[in-house]
N, C-alpha and C positions, 0 to 999 in steps of 0.2 A: 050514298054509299055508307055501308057499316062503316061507324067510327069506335068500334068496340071489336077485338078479338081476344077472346078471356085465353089462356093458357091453362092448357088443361093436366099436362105430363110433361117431363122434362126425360130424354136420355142423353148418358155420359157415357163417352166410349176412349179407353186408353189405346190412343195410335200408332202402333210401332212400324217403321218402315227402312230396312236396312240400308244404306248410302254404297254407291257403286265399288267405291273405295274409300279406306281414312282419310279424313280430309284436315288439314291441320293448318290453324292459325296461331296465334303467339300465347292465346289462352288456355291453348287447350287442342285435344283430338278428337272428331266427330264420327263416330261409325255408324250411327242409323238417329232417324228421329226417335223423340217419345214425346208426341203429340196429343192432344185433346181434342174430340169432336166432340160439338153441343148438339144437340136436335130439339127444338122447342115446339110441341107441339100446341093448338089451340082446335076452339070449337068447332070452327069452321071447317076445319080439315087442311087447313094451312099450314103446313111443316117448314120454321127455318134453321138453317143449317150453318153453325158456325167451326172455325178449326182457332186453336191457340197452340203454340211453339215453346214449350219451358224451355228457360235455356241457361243451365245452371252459373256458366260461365259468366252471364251477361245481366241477367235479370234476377238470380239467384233463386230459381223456382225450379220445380223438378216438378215430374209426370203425377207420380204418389200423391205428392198433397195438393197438384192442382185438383186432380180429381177426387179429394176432399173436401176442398173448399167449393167446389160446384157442387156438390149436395147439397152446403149451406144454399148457395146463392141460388138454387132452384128452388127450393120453399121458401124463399124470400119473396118471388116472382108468381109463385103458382094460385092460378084463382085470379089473378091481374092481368091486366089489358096489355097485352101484346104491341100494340100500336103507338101508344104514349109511351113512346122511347125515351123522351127526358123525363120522365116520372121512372121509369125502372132500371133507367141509371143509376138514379139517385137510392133505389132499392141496392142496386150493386153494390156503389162507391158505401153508401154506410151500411150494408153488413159484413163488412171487414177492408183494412187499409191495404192497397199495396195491390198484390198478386194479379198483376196486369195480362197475363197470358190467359187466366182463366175467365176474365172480363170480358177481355178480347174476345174469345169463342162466345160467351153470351150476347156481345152486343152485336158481334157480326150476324150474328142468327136472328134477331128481332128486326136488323134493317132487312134482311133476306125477305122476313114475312111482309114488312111494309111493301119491298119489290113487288112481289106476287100477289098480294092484297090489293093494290094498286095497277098492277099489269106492266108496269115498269122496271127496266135494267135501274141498277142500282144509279150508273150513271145521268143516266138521265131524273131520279128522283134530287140530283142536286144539283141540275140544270146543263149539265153536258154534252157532248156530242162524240158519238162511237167514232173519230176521222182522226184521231190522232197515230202518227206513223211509229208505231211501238216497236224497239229493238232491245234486248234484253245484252248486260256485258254478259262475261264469263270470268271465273274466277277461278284464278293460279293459288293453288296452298303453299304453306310455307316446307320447302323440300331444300334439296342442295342448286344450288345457280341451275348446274345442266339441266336437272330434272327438270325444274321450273321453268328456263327457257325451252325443254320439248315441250311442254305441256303447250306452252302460250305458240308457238308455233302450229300445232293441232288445231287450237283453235280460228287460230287465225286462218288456217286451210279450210277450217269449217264454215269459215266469212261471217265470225263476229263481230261487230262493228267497234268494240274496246272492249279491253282486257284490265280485270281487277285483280291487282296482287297482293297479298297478305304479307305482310312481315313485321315488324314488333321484336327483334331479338339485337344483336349488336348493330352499332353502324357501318363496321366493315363487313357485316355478311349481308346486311340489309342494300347497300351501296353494292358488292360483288353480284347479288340477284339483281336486280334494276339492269346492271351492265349487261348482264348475260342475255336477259330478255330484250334488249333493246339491240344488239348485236345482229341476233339471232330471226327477228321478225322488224326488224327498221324501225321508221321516226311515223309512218303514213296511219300506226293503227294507234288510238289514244290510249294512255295508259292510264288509272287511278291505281292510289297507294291505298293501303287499311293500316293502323299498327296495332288494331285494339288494344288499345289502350298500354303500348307496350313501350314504350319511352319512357322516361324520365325527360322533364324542361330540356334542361340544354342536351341530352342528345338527340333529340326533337330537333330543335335547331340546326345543331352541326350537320345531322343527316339530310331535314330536305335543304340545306343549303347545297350540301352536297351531291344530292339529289337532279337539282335544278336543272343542268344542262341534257339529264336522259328526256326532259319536256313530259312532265307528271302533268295530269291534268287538275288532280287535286288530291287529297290525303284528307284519310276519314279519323277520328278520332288520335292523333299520335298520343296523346300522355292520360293520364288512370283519371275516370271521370270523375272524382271526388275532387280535381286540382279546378278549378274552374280559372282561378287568379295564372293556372301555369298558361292551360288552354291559350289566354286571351295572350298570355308573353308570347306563345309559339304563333299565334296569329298575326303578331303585331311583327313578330320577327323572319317570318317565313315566306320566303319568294314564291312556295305554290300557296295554291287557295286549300284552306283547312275547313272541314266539314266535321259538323257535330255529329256524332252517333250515340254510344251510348250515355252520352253528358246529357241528349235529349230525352227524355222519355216521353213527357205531354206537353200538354200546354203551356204548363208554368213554365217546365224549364225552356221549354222554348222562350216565351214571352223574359226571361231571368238572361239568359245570355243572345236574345235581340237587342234587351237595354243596355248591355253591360258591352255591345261590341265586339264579341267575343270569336267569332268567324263566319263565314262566306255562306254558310248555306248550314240546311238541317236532311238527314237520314231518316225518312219516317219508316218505321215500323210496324205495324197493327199489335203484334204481343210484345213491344216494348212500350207503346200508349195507352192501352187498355180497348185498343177498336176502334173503330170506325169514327165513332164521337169525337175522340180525342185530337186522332189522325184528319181530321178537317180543318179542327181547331190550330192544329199547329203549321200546316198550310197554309190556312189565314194569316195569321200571327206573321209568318212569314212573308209574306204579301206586302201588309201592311209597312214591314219593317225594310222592304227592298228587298230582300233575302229570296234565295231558292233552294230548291228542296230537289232531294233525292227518294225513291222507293225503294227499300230493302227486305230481307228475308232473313230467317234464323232459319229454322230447318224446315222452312213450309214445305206444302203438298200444293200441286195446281189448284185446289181449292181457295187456298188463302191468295193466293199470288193472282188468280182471276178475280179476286175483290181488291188488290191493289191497282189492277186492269182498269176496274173502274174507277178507282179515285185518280189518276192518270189523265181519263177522258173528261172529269171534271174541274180539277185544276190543273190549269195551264203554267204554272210557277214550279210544278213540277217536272225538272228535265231530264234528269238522268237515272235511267231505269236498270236495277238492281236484282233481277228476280231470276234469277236460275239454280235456283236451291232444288226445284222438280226435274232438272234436267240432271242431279247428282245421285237421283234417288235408283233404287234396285228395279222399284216397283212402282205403278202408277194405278193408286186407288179410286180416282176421281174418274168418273163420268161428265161429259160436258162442257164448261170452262173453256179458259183459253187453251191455244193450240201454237205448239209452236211450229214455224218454217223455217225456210231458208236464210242462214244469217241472223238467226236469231229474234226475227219478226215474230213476232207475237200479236196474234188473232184474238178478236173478241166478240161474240157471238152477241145478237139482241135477243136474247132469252129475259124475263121476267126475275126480279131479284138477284141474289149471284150468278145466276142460271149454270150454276154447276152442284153435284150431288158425288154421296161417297157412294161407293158400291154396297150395296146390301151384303152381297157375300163376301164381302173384305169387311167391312163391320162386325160381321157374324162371329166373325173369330177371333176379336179384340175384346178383352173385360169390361164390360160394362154395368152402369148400373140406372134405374129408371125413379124418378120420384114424382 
């Protein structure tokens, strides 16, 4: 087998994709994505396909200069071997620090081409098996109690198997939603908390104490990820299980708050890791350390979330599944991927690399640029 596929062209496409409705967390309010798609092409005739999520709120990147910084990072790559992914990593990581989202979409595109170079689902290039029983939660924005208990009740008619609620603002409005959802749809469906990062220490505390008895299944991020020392008090302090999110981004800081004890589990990302690379890395890490891990989304398209699909099928320390970000969107641009059913199952096809694709006539109408 060819152990060489040169890269020949690079296109960058800005992804705009309007959200069904505003969708609001304690950060901030979401009305549509503005995405990046990579297309990496090579000699062969090999095309991979990557998406990254700026998410200003979270990652501090915007649509504008990722697709700046991926014209860098294409002439960094172009004329180079496509296959030798840890060599064009390292093209990535030192022609500029940082900007994980636009990483993201390149490295996810180079493993795509190893899939189909190969003939292999992504899953199975890191030893997998497609039989894992995938259910996806759904996620309650931050609204007034009622709104938010109809919401989770809809869903719950819709037979999702747990419901994630967003809040980050006081402890008595925080504590009033909790009540009203739990009221309103019973004790039978699991509930998890987010506060992105919306706490301070002690009302981190005071709330999931007070939280406790609605039976939270865990809480993602409560206090601003820069407090790492706060983190590990509301960990040490807190009757549910607390999960890293944006405190996580890759490796390190996984490997940085596995040593330090810091809480129960990690929220992987793809554009808060920099891809695929990373996001392996920090499941291992995990592993290693006891710890379990979550799949999340910022504002992906079925594209991304069918390559979170497959790291799912590949580690097993991953349990709880986060990806209904395609299910909020207006529009659906993707071809192939996963598929969702009943209750929120989520299908995964054995197709060859991601084995999903953007639509050519929905790219056509996005800004793009070729190098």
């Amino acid at each position: 087998m060819n152990t060489e596929l040169i890269i020949t062209k690079i296109e960058i496409y800005k992804l705009r994709i309007p959200y069904k409705q505003p969708f609001n967390i304690s950060l901030g309010t979401i009305t549509h994505t503005d995405n990046i798609v990579v297309r990496i092409h090579t000699d062969a005739g090999i095309i991979g396909t990557g998406e990254g999520s700026p998410f200003a709120f979270i990652n501090g990147e915007v649509q504008d200069a990722a697709f700046e910084i991926g014209k860098l990072l294409a002439s960094a790559l172009k004329g180079k071997n496509a296959l030798a992914i840890a060599d064009r990593w390292k093209d990535i990581d030192q022609a500029i620090a940082g900007n994980n989202t636009i990483k993201s979409a390149f490295d996810i595109a180079l493993y795509d081409i190893m899939g189909k170079h190969c003939n292999l689902p992504l899953y199975a290039l890191w030893g997998g098996n497609n039989d894992l029983d995938l259910h996806t939660d759904m996620t309650v924005g931050i609204a007034s109690p009622d709104q938010m208990a109809g919401e989770a009740v809809l869903f719950v008619k819709e037979g999702f198997p747990a419901i994630k609620v967003k809040l980050g603002t006081t402890m008595s409005e925080d504590v009033a939603r909790i009540k009203a959802i739990r009221e309103a749809i019973g004790y039978d469906i699991p509930l998890s908390i987010d506060a992105n990062q919306g706490w301070d220490v002690a009302t981190a505390i005071r709330t999931l104490k007070a939280l406790e008895k609605y039976d939270i299944k865990l809480c993602e991020e409560p206090v601003p990820a820069w407090n790492q020392a706060g983190l590990k008090q509301v960990y040490e302090n807190s009757p549910i299980s607390i999960m890293a999110d944006e405190s996580v981004f890759d490796h390190r800081d996984a490997f940085r708050l596995a040593a330090s004890q810091s809480c129960d589990s990690f929220n992987i990302k793809l554009s808060k890791s920099g891809g695929i690379t990373n996001a392996l890395k920090i499941a291992d890490i995990a592993e290693a350390a006891g710890l379990i891990c979550q799949v999340g989304c910022m504002a992906d398209s079925r594209f991304a979330l069918t390559v979170l699909a497959h790291l799912c099928m590949a580690k097993r320390n991953i349990i709880h599944y986060d990806m209904d970000s395609a299910l909020m969107l207006a529009e659906d641009p993707v071809e192939g991927g996963i598929t969702y059913g009943a209750h929120g199952k989520i299908r995964l096809e054995d197709a060859p690399g991601v084995g999903a694709e953007f639509k050519e006539e929905y790219l056509e109408k996005m800004p793009s640029v070729v190098i």
